[in-house]
C-alpha positions in Angstrom: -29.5 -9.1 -41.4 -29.3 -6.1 -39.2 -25.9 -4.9 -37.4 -27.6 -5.9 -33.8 -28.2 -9.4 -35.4 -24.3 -9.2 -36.7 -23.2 -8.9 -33.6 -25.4 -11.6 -31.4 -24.3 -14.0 -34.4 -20.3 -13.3 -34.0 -20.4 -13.7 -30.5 -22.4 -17.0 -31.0 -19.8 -18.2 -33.2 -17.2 -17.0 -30.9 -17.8 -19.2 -28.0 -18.5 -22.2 -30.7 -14.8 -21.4 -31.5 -14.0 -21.7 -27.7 -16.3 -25.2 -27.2 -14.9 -26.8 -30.6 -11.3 -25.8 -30.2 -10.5 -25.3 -26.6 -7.0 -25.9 -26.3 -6.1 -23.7 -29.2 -8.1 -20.9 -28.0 -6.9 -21.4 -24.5 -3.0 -21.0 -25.9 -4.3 -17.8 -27.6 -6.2 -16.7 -25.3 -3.3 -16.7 -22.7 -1.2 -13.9 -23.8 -4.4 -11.7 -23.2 -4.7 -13.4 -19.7 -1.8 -12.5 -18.2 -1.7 -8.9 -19.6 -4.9 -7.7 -18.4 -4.1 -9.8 -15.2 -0.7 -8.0 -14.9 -2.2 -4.5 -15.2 -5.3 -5.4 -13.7 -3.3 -6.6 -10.4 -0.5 -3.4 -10.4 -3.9 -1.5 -10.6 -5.5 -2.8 -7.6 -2.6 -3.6 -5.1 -1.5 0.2 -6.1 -5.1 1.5 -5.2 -5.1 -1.0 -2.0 -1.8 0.2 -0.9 -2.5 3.9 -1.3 -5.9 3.4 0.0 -4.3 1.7 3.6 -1.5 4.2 3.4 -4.3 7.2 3.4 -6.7 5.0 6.2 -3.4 5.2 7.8 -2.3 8.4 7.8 -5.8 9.7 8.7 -6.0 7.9 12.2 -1.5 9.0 12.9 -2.6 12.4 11.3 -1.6 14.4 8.9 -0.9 17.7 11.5 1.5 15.6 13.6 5.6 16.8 13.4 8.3 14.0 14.1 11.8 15.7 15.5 14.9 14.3 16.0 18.4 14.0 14.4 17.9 12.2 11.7 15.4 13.5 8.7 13.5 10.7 7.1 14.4 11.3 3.4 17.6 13.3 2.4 17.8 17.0 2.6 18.2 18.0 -1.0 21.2 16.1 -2.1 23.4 13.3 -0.4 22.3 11.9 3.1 25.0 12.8 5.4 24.4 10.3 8.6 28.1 11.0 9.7 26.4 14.9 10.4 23.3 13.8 11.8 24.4 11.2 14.1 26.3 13.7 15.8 23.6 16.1 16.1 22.8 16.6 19.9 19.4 14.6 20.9 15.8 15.7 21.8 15.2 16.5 25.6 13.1 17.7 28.1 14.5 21.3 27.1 13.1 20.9 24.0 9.5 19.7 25.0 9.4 22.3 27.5 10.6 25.4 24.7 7.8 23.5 22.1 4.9 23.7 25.1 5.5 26.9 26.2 6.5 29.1 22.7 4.6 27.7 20.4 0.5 28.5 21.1 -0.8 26.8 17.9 0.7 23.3 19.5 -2.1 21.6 21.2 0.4 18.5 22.3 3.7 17.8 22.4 5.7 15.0 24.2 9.1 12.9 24.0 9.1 9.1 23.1 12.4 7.4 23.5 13.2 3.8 22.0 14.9 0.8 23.1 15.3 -2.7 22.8 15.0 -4.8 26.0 14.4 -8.4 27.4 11.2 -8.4 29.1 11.2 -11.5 31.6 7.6 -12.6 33.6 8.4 -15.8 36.2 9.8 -18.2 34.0 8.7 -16.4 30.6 11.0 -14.5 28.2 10.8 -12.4 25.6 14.2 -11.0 24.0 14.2 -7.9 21.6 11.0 -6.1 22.5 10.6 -2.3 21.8 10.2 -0.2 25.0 8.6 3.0 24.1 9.6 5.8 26.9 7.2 8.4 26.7 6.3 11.7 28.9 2.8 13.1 28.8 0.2 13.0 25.9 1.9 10.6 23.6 -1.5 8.2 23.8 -3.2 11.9 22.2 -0.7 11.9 19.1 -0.4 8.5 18.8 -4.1 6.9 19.0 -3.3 4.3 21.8 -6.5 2.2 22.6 -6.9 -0.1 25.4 -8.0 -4.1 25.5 -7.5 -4.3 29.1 -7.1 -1.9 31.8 -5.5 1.8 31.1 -3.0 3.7 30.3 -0.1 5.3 31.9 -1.4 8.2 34.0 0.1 11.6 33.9 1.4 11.4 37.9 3.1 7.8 36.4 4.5 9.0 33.5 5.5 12.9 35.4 6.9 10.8 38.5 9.0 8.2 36.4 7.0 4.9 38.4 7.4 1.3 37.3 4.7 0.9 35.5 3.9 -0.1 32.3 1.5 -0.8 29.6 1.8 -4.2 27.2 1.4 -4.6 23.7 -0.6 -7.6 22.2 1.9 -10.0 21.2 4.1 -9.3 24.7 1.1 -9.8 26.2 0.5 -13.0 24.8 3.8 -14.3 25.0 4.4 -13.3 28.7 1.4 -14.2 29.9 0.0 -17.4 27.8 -3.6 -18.5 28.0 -5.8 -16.5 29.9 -4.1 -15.0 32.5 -4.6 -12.0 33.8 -1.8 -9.6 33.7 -3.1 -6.4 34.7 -1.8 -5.9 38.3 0.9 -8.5 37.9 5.2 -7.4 37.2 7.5 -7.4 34.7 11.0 -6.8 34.7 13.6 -4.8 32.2 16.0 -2.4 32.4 16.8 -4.3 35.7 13.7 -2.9 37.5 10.4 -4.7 38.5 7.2 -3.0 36.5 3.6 -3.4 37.2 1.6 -4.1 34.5 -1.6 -1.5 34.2 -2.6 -2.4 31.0 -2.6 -4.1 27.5 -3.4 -2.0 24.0 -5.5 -3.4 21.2 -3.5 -5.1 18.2 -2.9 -2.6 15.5 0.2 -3.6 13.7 3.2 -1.3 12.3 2.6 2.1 11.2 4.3 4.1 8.7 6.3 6.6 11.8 8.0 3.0 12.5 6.5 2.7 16.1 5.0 -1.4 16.3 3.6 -0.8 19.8 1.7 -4.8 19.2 5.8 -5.9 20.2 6.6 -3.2 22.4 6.1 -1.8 25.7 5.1 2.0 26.7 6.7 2.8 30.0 8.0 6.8 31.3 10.2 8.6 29.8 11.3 9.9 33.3 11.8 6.2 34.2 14.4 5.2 31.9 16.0 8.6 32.0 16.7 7.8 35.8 18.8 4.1 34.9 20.3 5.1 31.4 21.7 8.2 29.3 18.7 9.2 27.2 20.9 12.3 25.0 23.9 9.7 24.4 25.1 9.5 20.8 23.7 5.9 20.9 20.1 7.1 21.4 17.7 9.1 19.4 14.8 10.7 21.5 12.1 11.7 19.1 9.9 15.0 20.0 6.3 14.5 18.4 4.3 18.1 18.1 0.6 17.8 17.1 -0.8 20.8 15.9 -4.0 22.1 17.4 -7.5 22.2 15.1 -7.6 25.0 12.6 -4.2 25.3 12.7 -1.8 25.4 9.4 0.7 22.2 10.1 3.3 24.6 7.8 2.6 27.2 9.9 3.0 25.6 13.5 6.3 23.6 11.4 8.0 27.0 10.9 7.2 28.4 14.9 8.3 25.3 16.4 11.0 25.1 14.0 12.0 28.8 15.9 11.7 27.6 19.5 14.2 24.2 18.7 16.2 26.7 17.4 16.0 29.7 19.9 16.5 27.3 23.1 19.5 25.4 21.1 20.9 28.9 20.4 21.8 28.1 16.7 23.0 31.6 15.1 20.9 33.1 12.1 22.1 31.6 8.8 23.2 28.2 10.3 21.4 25.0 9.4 19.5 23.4 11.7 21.0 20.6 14.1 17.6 18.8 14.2 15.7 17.3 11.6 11.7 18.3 11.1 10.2 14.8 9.7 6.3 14.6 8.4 4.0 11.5 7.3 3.6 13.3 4.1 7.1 13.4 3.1 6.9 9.7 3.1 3.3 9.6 0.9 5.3 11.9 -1.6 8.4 9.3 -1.8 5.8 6.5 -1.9 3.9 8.1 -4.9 7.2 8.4 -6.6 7.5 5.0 -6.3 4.0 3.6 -6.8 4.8 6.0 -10.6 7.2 3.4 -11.2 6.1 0.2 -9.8 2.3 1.1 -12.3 5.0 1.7 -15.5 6.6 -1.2 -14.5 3.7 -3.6 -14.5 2.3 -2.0 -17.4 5.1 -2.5 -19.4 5.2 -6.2 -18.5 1.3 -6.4 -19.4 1.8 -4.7 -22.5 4.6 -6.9 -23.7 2.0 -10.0 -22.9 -1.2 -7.8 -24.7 1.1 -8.0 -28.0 2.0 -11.4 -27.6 -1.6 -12.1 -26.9 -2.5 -9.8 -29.9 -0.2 -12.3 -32.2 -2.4 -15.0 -30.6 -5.7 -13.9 -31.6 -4.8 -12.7 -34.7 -3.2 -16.3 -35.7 -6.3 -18.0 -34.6 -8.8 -15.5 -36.7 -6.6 -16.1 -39.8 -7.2 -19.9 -39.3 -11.1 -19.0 -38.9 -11.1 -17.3 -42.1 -9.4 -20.3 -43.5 -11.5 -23.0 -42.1 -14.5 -20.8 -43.1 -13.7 -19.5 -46.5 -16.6 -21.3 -48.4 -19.1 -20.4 -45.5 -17.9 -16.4 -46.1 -18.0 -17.0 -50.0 -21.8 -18.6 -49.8 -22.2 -15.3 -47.8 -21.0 -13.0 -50.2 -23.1 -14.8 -53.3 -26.2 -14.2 -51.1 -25.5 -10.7 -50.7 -23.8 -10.5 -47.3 -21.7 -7.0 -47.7 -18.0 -6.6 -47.2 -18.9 -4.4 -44.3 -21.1 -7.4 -42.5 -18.5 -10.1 -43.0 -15.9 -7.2 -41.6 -17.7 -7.4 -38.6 -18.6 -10.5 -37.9 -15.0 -11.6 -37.2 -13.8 -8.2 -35.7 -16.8 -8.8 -33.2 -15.5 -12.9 -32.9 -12.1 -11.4 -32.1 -13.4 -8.8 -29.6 -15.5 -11.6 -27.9 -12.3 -13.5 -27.8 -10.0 -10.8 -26.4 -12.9 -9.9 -23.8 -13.1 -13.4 -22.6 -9.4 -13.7 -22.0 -9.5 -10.3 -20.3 -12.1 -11.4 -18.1 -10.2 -14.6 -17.3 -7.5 -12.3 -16.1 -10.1 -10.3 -14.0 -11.1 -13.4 -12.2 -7.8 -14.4 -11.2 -7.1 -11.0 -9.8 -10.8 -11.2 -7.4 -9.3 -15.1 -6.6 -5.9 -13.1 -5.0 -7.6 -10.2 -3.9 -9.7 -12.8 -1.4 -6.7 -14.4 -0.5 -4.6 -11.1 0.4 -7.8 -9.6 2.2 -8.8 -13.0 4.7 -5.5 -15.2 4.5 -3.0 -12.4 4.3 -4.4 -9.8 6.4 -3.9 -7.1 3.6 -7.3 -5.3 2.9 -7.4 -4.9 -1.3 -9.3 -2.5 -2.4 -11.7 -3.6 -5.7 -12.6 -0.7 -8.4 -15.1 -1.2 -11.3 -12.9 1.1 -13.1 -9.7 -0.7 -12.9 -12.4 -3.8 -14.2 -13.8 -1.4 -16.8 -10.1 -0.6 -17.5 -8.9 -4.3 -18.4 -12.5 -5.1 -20.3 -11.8 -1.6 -22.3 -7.9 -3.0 -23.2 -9.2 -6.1 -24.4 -11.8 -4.6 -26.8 -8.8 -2.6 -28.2 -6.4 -5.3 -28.6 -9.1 -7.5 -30.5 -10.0 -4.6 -32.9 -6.1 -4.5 -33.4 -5.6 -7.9 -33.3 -8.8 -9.3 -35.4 -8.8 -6.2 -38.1 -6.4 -7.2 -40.3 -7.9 -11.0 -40.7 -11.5 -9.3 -40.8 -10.2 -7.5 -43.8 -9.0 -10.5 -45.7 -12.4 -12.1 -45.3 -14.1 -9.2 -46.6 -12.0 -8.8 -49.7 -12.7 -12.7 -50.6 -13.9 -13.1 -53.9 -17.0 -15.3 -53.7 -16.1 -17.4 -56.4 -12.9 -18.2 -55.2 -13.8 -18.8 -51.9 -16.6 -20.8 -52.7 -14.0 -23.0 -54.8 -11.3 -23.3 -52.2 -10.5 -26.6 -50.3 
């Protein structure tokens, strides 16, 4: 019998094993299961969440600069809020030093945040975002229209009462089908007429959820309430211009803040210089952990499952002692009956493995249409687990394999 023939036959006899004793291969089989499933699963939510945070980043930019008073992550030791908080706020100053000093900035505005109650006739909606914003925010921020427009620059440069409505205000506000472009709003104790309604996008990683907010002037709410109190934080957002080096355009604007807040050489900054990528650095920190995390779990079931398999071979080699001595008087070689049963244990391992892999397609369907969480799928990650399977079986099945080599025919042929 050639090795090709070897191999067909093992795995033959290794789904007979599953059909003839399903409950106690299913209870060995289990261990394997859940540890390719567990690192099978870290594998693909990790790929899916870096894969969304990259989609992500690409449509906010990469070349876009978030300043304010408080940095994102700390500043090289511990995060001292008591400093930052009293850090003086972003203004118009500002944006005008940025837009006029800094060449290599192709747009640069002001976007200030609040919480308000946004009341229609007899609808209304507490805790909704109100986004002030001057000029060119919709440029650095990708805003795209459902119905009617945006702000335009003689609305947003002349403070007017007008606004534009994010999905879910708009749905709540105005339920049904009606119409709200052209009809008012009021917050901030002003009436606003609604000019428009932006596409649903959801939350994105510079915190701004515009599908619960509104976008209204900056020049507006700077005319009812005090914009550079302690209690607010105006952010400046700087978009570099194409070709430019985001570093580069970082250090220069970096200068004008500085120059126009006359901060003396040597002194740190009173502003803090925040970028997307900062956060992807911290989140690949973390994604390190959460993979050794989730591979130590699976390995701790893959040895469990090892145990499993190599219980269930050593009752194999039991229940099929006379068949492996009849073998041996006929000639069969150690090396054949070797392996048969590594190749049984393999099959075994594989099949549990693949179990695991099933499971992980089942959730993956159910994040991606139920959940609204696109998961991303890799043959690798597949070819991963099915590799980690093989593995565990050769380490799992070997040592059985090798009794059942070593038989003596006689013996065997003898036993009970």
């Amino acid at each position: 019998m050639n090795k090709v023939q070897v191999i067909l036959t093992s795995i033959a006899q290794a789904f007979l094993e599953l059909r003839a004793n399903k409950l106690r291969t299913f209870l060995s089989l289990l261990g394997i299961t859940i540890g390719i499933f567990c690192i099978i699963a870290v594998l693909t939510v990790l790929d899916s969440m870096k894969n969304n945070i990259r989609t992500e980043m690409s449509s906010l930019g990469s070349d876009v600069l978030y300043v304010g008073r408080w940095p994102w992550m700390d500043e090289g030791g511990e995060y001292k809020w008591w400093e930052f908080w009293r850090r003086p706020s972003m203004t118009i100053r500002e944006l005008r030093a940025v837009e006029t000093q800094v060449p290599t900035v192709a747009f640069a505005t002001l976007c200030f945040q609040n919480s308000n109650t946004v009341k229609h006739l007899d609808q209304e909606l507490e805790s909704v975002r109100g986004y002030a914003v001057t000029s060119h925010f919709d440029k650095i921020q990708n805003i795209e229209m459902a119905r009617g427009r945006y702000l335009s620059p003689s609305e947003l440069d002349g403070g007017a009462n007008a606004v534009v409505l994010g999905d879910e205000v708009h749905k709540e506000l105005f339920p049904g089908s009606t119409d709200p472009l052209g009809k008012t709003v009021s917050f901030l104790g002003r009436q606003f007429r609604v000019v428009g309604v932006m596409k649903r996008v959801g939350q994105n990683m510079a915190g701004f959820n515009f599908d619960e907010g509104v976008i209204y002037p900056y020049m507006m709410a700077a005319s009812v309430m005090d914009v550079q109190s302690l209690n607010t934080d105006p952010m400046l957002l700087v978009k570099a211009g194409t070709g430019n080096n985001i570093e580069e355009v970082k250090y220069e604007v970096e200068g004008a803040l500085r120059r126009v807040r006359k901060v003396r050489p040597g002194q740190g900054n009173d502003f803090a210089i925040n970028q997307l990528s900062q956060v992807s650095e911290r989140l690949d920190i973390m994604f390190a952990s959460i993979n050794l995390i989730g591979s130590v779990i699976g390995g701790f079931s893959l040895i469990v499952g090892a145990f499993g398999i190599a219980n269930i071979m050593f009752v194999t080699v039991k229940e099929r002692t006379k068949v492996i001595g009849l073998k041996k008087a006929i000639g069969a070689r150690p090396g054949v009956i070797l392996t048969e049963f590594l190749v049984e244990a393999v099959t075994l391992c594989i099949a549990g493995g693949i179990i695991g892999i099933i499971i992980v397609l089942l959730l993956s369907l159910l994040l991606t249409y139920a959940l609204d969480f696109p998961v991303t799928l890799s043959l690798q990650n597949f070819a991963i687990g099915i590799g980690i399977s093989a593995v565990v079986g050769i380490l799992a099945g070997f040592i059985p394999a090798r009794s059942a080599s070593k038989l003596d025919p006689v013996v065997a042929i003898r036993s009970n």
